[in-house]
C-alpha positions in Angstrom: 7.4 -42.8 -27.0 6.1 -40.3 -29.6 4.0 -43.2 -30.9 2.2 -44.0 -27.5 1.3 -40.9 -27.0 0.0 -40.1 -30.2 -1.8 -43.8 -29.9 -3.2 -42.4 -26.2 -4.4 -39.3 -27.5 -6.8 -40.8 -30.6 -8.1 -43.4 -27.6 -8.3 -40.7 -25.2 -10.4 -38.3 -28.0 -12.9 -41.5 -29.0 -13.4 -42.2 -25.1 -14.4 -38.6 -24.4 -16.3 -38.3 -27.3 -18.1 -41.8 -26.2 -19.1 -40.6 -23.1 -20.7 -37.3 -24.3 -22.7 -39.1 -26.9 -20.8 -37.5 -29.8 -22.6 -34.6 -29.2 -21.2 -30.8 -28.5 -21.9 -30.1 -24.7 -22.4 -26.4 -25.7 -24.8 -26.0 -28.3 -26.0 -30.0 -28.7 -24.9 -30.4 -32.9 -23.1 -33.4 -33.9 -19.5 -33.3 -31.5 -16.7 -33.8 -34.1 -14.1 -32.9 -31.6 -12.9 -33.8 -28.3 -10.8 -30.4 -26.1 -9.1 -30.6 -23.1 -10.0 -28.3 -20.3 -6.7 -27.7 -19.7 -4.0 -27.9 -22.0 -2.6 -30.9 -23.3 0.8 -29.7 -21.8 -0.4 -30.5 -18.5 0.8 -33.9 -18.4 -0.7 -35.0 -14.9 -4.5 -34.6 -16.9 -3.2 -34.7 -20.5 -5.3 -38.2 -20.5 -8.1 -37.6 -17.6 -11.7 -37.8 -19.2 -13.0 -35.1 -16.5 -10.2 -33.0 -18.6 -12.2 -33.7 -21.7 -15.4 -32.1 -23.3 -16.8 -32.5 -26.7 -17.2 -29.8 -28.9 -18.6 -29.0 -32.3 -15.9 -27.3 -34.8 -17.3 -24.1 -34.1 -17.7 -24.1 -30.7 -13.5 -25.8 -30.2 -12.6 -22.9 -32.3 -14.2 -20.4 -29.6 -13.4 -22.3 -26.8 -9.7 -22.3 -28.0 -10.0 -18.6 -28.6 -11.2 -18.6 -25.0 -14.4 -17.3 -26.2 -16.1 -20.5 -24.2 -14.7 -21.0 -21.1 -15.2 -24.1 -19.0 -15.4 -24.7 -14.8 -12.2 -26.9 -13.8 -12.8 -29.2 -10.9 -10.4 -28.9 -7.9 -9.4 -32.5 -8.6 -8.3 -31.4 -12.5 -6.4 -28.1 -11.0 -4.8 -29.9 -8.3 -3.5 -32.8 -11.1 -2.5 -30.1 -13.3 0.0 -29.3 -11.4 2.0 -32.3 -11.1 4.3 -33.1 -13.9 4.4 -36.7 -15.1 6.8 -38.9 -17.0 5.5 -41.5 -18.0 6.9 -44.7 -18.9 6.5 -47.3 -21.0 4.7 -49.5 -18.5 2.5 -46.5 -17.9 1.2 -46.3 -21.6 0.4 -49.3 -21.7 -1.7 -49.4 -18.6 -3.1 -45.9 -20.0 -4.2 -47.9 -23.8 -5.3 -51.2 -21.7 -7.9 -48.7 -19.6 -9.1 -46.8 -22.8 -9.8 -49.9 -24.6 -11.3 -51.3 -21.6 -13.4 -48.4 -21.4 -14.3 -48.2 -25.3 -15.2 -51.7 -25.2 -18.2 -51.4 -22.8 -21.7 -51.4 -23.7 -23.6 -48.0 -23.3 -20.6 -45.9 -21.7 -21.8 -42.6 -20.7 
């Protein structure tokens, strides 16, 4: 279990930085990471791209200072709230999207 989630979270951080262009949606340098919105503890958004920005070094280590803050759509607050366990079935079906996703020409 350890394994898929560690597997989902590299997929998860190469789809988000994908569809930001690899580019930091704060200051526009080269994105080197991806943050969640919400923490990663949140498992009903743990893997949601919406919960997902990418960030320059400097600007992740602000924004996890809470020096940047970020707007949370209702939809991300509302799915923060629900805890998840997830099963192996469901990891699976969480790496088949990402790939899926990562796959695709020109994702944005």
């Amino acid at each position: 279990m350890k394994h898929a989630k560690k597997a989902l979270d590299i997929l998860w951080e190469l789809s988000v930085k994908r569809r930001d262009h690899y580019r930091c949606k704060v200051c526009g340098s080269e994105g080197t990471d991806a943050h969640h919105i919400l923490s990663r503890r949140n498992s009903g958004v743990r893997w949601m791209l919406d919960n997902g920005i990418t960030l320059c070094r400097e600007c992740h280590v602000k924004a996890t200072d809470k020096r940047i803050v970020f707007e949370v759509s209702n939809d991300i607050r509302a799915a923060s709230r629900v805890i998840c366990k997830f099963s192996e079935d469901d990891f699976d079906r969480l790496r088949k999207m990402f790939k899926k996703y990562l796959a695709q020409p020109g994702v944005e």
